[in-house]
C-alpha positions, 0 to 999 in steps of 0.5 A, a space after each residue: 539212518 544216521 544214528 544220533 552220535 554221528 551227527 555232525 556239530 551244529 552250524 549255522 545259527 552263531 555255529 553254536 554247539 550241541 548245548 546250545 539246542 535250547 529252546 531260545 536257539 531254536 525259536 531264533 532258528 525258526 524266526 530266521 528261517 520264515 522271516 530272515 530275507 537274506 537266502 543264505 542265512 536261511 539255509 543256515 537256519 535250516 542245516 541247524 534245526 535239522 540237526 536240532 531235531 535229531 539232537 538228543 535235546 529235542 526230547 527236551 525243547 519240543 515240549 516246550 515249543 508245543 506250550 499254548 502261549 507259541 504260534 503255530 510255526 513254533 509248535 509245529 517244529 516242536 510236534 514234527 522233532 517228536 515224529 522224527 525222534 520216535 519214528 527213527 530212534 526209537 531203541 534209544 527210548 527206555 522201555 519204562 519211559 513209553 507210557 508216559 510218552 504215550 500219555 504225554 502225546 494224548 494229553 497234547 493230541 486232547 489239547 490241541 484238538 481245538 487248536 491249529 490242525 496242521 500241529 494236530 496232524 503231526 502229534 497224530 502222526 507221533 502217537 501213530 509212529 508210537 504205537 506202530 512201534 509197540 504194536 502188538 507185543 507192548 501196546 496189543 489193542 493201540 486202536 481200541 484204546 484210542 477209539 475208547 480214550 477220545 470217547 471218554 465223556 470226561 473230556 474238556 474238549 466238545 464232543 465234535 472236536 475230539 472226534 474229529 481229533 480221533 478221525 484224524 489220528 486213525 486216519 494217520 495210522 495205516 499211512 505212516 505204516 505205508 511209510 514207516 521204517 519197520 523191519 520186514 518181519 515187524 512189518 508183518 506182525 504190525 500188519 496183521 495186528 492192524 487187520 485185526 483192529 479194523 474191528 475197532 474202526 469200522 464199526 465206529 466209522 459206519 455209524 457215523 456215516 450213517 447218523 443223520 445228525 453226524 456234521 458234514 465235516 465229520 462225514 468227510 474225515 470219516 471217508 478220508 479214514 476208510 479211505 486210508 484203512 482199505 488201502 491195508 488190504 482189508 477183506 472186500 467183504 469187510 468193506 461192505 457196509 462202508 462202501 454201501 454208505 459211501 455210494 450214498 454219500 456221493 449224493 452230497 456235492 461236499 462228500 463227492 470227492 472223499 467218497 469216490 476216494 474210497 470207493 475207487 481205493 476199496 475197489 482196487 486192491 489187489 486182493 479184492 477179486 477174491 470177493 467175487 459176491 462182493 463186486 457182484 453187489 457194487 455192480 447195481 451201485 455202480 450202474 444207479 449212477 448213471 442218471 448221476 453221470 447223465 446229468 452231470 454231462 449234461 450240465 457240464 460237471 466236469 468233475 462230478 463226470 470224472 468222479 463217477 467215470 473213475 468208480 466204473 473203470 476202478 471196478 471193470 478195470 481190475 475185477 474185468 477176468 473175476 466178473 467175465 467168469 460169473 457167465 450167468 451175470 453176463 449182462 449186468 457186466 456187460 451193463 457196466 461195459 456200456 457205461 464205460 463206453 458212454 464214459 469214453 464217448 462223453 461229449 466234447 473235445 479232450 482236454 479242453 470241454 472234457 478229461 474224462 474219457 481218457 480214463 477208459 483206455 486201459 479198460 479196453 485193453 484190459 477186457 479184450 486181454 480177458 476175453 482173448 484168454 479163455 479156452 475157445 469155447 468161452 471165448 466164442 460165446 464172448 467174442 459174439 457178445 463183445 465183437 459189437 462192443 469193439 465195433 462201436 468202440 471203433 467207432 467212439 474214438 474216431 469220434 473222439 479223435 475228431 480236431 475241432 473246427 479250424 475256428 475253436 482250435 485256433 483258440 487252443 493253447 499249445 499245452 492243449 493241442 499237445 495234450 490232445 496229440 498224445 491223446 490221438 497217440 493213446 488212441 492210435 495205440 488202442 485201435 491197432 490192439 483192438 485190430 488182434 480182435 476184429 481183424 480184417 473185418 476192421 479195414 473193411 468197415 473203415 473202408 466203407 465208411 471212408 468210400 460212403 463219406 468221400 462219394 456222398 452227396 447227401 451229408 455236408 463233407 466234414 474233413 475232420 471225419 475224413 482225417 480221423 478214418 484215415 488215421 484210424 487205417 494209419 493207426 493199424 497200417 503203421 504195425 499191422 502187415 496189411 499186404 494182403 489186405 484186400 481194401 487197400 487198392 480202393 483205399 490208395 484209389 480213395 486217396 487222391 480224391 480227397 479235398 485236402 483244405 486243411 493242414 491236419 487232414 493233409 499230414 494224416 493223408 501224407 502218413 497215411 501214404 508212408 504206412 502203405 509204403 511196403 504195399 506200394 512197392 508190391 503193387 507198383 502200378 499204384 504209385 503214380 496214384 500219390 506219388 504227385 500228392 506226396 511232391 506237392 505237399 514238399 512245398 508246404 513248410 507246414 507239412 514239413 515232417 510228415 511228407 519228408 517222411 513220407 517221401 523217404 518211405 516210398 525211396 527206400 522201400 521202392 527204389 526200384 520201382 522209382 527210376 521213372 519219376 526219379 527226373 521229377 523227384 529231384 527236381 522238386 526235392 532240389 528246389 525245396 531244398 534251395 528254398 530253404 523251406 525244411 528245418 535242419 533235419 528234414 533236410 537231413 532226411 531228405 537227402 537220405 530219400 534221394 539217396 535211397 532213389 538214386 541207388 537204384 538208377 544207372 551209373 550215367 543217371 546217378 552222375 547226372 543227378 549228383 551233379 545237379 543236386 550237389 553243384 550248388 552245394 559246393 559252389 557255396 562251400 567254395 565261396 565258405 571257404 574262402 570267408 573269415 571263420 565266424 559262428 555264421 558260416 561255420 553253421 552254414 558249412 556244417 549243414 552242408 557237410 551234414 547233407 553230404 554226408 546224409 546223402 551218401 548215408 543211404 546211395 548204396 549202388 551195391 545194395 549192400 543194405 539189402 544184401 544185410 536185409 537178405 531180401 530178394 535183390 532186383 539188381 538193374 545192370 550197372 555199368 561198370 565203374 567207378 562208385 558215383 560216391 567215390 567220383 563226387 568224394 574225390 572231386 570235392 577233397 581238395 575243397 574238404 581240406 581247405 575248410 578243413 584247415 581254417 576250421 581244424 580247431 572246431 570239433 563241431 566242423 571237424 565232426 562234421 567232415 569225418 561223418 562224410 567219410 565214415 558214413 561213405 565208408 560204412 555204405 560202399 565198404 570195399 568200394 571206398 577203396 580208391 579214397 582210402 590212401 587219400 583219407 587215411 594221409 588227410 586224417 593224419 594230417 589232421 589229427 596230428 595238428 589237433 587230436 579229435 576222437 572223430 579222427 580216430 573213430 573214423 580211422 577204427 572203421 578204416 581199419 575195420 573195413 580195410 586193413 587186412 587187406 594187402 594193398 590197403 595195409 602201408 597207408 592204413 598202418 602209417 595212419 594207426 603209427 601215426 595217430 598212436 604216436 600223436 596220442 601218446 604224447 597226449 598222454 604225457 601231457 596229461 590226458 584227464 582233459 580228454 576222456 572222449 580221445 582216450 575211449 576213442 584211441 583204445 576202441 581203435 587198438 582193440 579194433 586193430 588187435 581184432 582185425 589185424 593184430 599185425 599192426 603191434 608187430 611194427 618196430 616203431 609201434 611203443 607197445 610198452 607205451 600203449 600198455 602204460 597209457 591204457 592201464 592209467 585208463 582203467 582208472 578213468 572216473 568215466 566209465 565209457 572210456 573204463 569199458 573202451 579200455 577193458 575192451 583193449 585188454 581182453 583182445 590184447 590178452 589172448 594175443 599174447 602167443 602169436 604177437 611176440 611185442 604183446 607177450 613181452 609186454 604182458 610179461 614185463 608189466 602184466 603185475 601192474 595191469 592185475 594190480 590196477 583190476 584189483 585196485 578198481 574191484 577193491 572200490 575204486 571204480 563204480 560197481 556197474 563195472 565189475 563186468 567189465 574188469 572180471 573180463 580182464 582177470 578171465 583173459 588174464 587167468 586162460 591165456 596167462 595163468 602161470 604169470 597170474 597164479 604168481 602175480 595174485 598172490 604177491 598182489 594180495 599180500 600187502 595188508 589193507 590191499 585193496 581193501 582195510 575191509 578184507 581178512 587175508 582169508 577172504 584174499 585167499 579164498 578169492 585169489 584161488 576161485 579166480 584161478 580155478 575158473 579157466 571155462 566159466 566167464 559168468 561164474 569169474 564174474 559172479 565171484 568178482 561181484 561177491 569179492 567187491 561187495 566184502 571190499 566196500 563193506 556191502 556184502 549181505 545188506 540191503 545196498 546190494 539189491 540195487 544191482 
């Protein structure tokens, strides 16, 4: 914290100076503040009383704010300058002035005792911050004296005032401890000090508790205490007396709230597991509730329900392992186990005619991971007690996952079908963990109860039941290999029987299909099952997401098992498409879903396809392409390329994703030729170019043009070979006329993929010297305005030194030039870019004696490359890079270590380089570690970290814990 001389001069209020913290100055101060209309002169008044309060005069003005004839704002800044003095300066307080201090505050804490409560709360939170400071050594037994002090029958003040005066106090104490800013050892001291004085709390807090003549605003502040004291992590049994009164005082509707507060806090430290006798008693308390918890359903007591819920799951949620231990006391935890059931299965529908069940979720995490690790003669017998317990759980959350009727949903706000949604998720998340306890047994009873609903003719059909069985077996389909499942064929054969009337039940059924994707594509023949189901509902805007999704699954994982209905497939996908049915994306992913689909068809096939899927497409890009630019059609041309380039993401006729996969291939014979990509690409280049030269100053359209290429270049690899002198002419072109970083990442992936090749290398080295030189003008322009560009063009030099580093061989490459810029890089303040620039020179460093241009350059200008590491160790660039720059010293050190040895300690030497904080000792030590270490990479960056902390002044504090 800022000590008190290093505060700056006041400002604000007439920026008047340190004397003028008075207290007529601070009253104006405060009036401008609450009443002053004009914003910034309330933010000055508000900079100004800071500084007032931290001023050496606020031990002066702040008892004089506190006099009687002040209102309750003026006295409240008077208390709250007191808690700041003394809770952050307390070493500048004599030690022969803390008596009157203390006697001074319980005069004031007396006084106002009667008066506003919020100035009485911050004069006990002073008092508290006192006495923490002198617990234990000059202030042994604080809380007994306190507890004596506010019993005094001489008092001015009535009886109940200052007791509630002294409630309020001892209730302020453990939670300014919580927050204060002791040091760790006095931390503890004050600890142990304050478990030893529950001793004088308790006692004092039962019999108030339990006096029938005790107010009941008193009984409240009695919980609030308890409440705030446990959370010290009292013994449980310590607690006990407290706890037992506090259940009884859940009977009074007023104490409601403050005694569930309690108990749950009691209930859930940490330590109170170690009490097993003591939870073994709450549990009858807990279980005598549920008459309580009964009728508050029943009336619909929302809050009085959630209480009482909160108590049960505090104690089966924490004290779950401790309770299954006590095997002779199985059947009063399994008791509170079905209240706990009862609580997630409470009427109504999550959050609107209830809050509570979602309480319980954890809970049955929590048991099951109980019970799954015992040793296995434990958990056989618990497995044959809870097995049951799962099974009705199961079954209570499909319940609870229920939609209400279409009529009371559509009385949902948009906030409550959200609320509800990542309720069905935490559901979903829960049935598919409870799956790892009940296994196949699971599927096999949602599976019958599925097969009873859809073929029963006895019970009205209720859709919402249906729905939620379905994504009960979603839920688990969704993570759960369920290929050897031997429900799944009657479930798919379920499926399409369905009355699908409702637009939920219709997305889970979609889902539902998506999950059972890889099953379909071992059992083929069950395609044709839901397959019309899933084209279908493309033409609902309202099932939008999940049968594109859908659609994509089944295309991607059977492709091969899909040229039958590829006809119908594109057709229905073509017309959804043209009717603009689908948002953005899913028109995105639909075109990836084709793509996946015609992978797998013949050449002739896939042609034929492209042709009727893309000809619209380019007809409109022609027209595009001959209009004025304007925002409209500049989106419009976007959103083509974006489905192009979608298209060609996933059409991969040399499966070189499931080569990547390493699955089993079921290659068709393909015809030789040509790539069906490359034939599309290469006749709709000319008309990229032309909307490529109106709309070369977009960055957005120009994005959109290089993600075509580079996701085609991605997919075919070699096959994109026939493009690349086309591309590699058209990116120079475009790159010389504006500079774009899409530009360059595309010619890295050129590069990457062609570039040791022979045939491929004049047009891909033209294109490298070209954007080089391009680059390097901006760089003597200024390139500060463009970070993205410079991070781009030194991941394409580090891709070109890895790939094929005779690229620097080449006479009119500047490699002087590119070293300069990429040094002047290193001192970028985005980090991306000083990381893509680390990354240039640890591969342009090992180069050094195979590349003779890159040798040359490291020897004449490597100086200023160590100088500009050392300079971002020393504290110019973030700590979070430290990495990235030992890297460079590491390369510097085992491909360059004469140079190195030489350069270190030239650079060091300059005093205050490159850090007033050093002592030529440090820069010694550190210059020799670095060049002792040629093996070890982690022990260079273990040294680079330590040597950056002694730069910034950081090295042994707390600071360095946050890395």
């Amino acid at each position: 914290m800022e000590r008190r001389e290093e505060q700056p001069g006041a400002a604000g209020a007439g920026a008047a100076s340190a004397l003028d913290f008075t207290v007529e100055n601070v009253e104006k101060a405060l009036h401008q503040l609450y009443y002053d209309p004009n914003i910034e002169n309330k933010n000055l008044a508000q900079k100004w009383l800071m500084q007032a309060q931290v001023s050496p005069q606020a031990w002066h003005f702040s008892w004089q704010l506190l006099q009687p004839d002040k209102v309750p704002e003026i006295q409240y800044f008077g208390a709250s300058a007191l808690h700041i003095k003394i809770s952050r300066y307390w070493s500048d307080i004599p030690t022969d002035q803390y008596e009157s201090l203390k006697a001074q505050l319980f005069t004031q804490i007396t006084r106002f005792a009667s008066g506003s409560k919020i100035v009485l709360t911050r004069l006990c939170v002073a008092l508290a911050s006192l006495a923490l400071s002198m617990m234990p050594d000059t202030w042994p037994c604080a809380v007994a004296d306190m507890v004596r002090l506010f019993q005094a029958e001489d008092s001015p003040v009535d009886g109940q005032g200052r007791c509630l005066a002294l409630l309020e106090l001892l209730t302020v104490l453990p939670e300014e401890f919580q927050t204060s800013r002791l040091p760790q050892y006095r931390k503890g001291l004050v600890r142990a000090s304050l478990e030893v004085e529950c001793g004088a709390v308790f006692p004092l807090l039962e019999q108030l508790l339990q006096q029938p003549s005790s107010p009941s605003c008193v009984r409240q502040k009695v919980l609030k205490c308890f409440s705030s004291w446990v959370q010290l992590e009292v013994p449980l049994q310590d607690c006990e007396a407290l706890i037992q009164a506090a259940f009884a005082a859940l009977q009074d509707s007023e104490l409601f709230d403050s005694s569930v507060e309690a108990i749950v806090n009691a209930i859930s430290q940490p330590d109170a597991q170690r009490y097993v006798n003591t939870l073994l008693k709450l549990i009858p308390l807990v279980l005598g509730l549920q008459e309580q918890l009964r009728q508050a359903v029943q009336n619909g007591d929302m809050e009085t329900s959630h209480g009482i819920c909160r108590i049960a799951v505090a104690l089966g949620e924490n004290h779950s392992r401790a309770l299954l231990d006590q095997v002779e006391h199985w059947q009063s935890f399994l008791a509170l186990v079905n209240m706990i059931m009862f609580c997630t299965g409470i009427p109504g529908h999550y959050p609107v005619n209830e809050t509570t069940s979602s309480l319980t979720l954890t809970f049955w995490y929590t048991l099951q991971d109980d019970i799954l690790s015992f040793e296995a003669e434990k958990q056989a017998v618990y497995q044959q007690v809870y097995r049951p317990v799962y099974f009705q759980l199961v079954d209570v959350l499909l319940h609870k996952a229920q939609f209400p009727s279409d009529e009371e949903y559509g009385f949902w706000s948009s906030d409550e079908k959200e609320q509800f949604r990542i309720y069905r998720v935490d559901i979903s998340d829960t049935l598919m963990y409870v799956y790892e306890m009940l296994g196949a047994e699971l599927l096999s009873n949602l599976y019958d109860k599925l097969g009873r609903l859809l073929t029963s003719s006895e019970e009205p059909y209720s859709w919402q039941h249906t729905e939620a069985l379905l994504y009960g077996f979603q839920s688990i389909a969704e993570t759960i290999d369920v290929n050897y499942s031997d429900v799944v064929p009657g479930l798919i054969g379920l499926i399409p029987r369905i009355s699908i009337s409702n637009v939920q039940l219709a997305d889970t059924v979609m889902f539902t299909i998506g999950a059972l994707s890889e099953w379909l594509a071992d059992h083929p023949v069950m395609i044709n099952s839901v397959l019309p189901l899933v084209l279908h509902a493309l033409g609902n805007p309202e099932l939008s997401v999940s049968s594109v999704s859908t659609l994509k699954k089944i295309c991607r994982e059977c492709k091969y098992d899909l040229p039958p209905y590829a006809a119908n497939i594109v057709a229905v996908s073509q017309d959804v498409l043209m009717k603009q049915i689908h948002k953005t994306s899913q028109c995105m992913w639909l075109m990836q879903a084709l793509g996946f689909l015609l992978s797998a068809l013949q050449v002739e096939e896939i042609l034929k396809n492209l042709h009727s899927l893309i000809s619209p497409y380019i007809q409109q890009l022609e027209k595009l392409a001959e209009e004025i630019p304007n925002p409209s059609n500049k989106l419009a041309i976007v959103h083509i390329l974006g489905l192009l380039s979608n298209l060609f993401t996933t059409l991969d006729v040399s499966h070189h994703e499931d080569e990547h996969e390493g699955s089993e291939l079921r290659k068709l014979p393909v015809s030789q030729g040509p790539n069906p990509v490359v034939v599309v690409l290469q006749q709709v280049f000319q008309l990229i170019q032309k909307v490529l030269s109106k709309w070369l100053n977009d960055a957005q359209v120009v994005e959109a043009v290089c993600a075509i290429f580079e996701k085609s270049v991605k997919t075919l690899l070699d096959d994109f070979a026939p493009m690349v002198p086309q591309l590699c002419e058209m990116l120079g072109r475009m790159y010389s006329t504006i500079p774009q970083a899409s530009a360059l990442d595309l010619t890295r992936q050129l590069v990457h993929i062609f570039a040791h090749e022979p045939a491929h290398f004049p047009p891909i080295e033209a294109l490298f010297l070209l954007v080089t030189s391009v680059t390097l003008t901006l760089f003597q322009q200024g390139p500060r305005d463009h970070p993205d560009i410079v991070d781009s063009f030194m991941q394409l030099l580090a891709q070109a030194l890895k790939r094929k580093p005779d690229l620097f061989l080449c006479e009119r490459l500047d490699v002087k030039a590119v070293f300069q810029c990429a040094v002047l890089a290193l001192k970028f303040p985005e980090a991306p870019t000083v990381k893509a620039s680390c990354g240039f020179f640890t591969e342009l460093l090992p180069r050094c004696g195979e590349v003779e241009p890159v040798g040359k350059v490291v020897q004449e200008d490597g100086r200023m490359l160590l100088i500009a590491v050392l300079e971002a160790i020393g504290g110019q660039a973030s700590r979070s890079l430290m990495d990235c720059f030992a890297d460079i010293l590491f390369a510097l050190n085992k491909h360059c270590f004469s140079l190195l040895s030489m350069w270190i300690k030239e650079a060091l030497q300059p005093p205050g380089f490159p850090s007033a904080r050093l002592s030529p000792e440090q820069k010694d030590t550190f210059s020799q570690q670095i060049l002792r270490e040629r093996v070890n990479k982690r022990r260079v960056k273990e040294m680079v970290k330590e040597f950056t902390l002694l730069c910034r002044g950081l090295h042994g504090t707390d600071y360095t814990a946050d890395y």
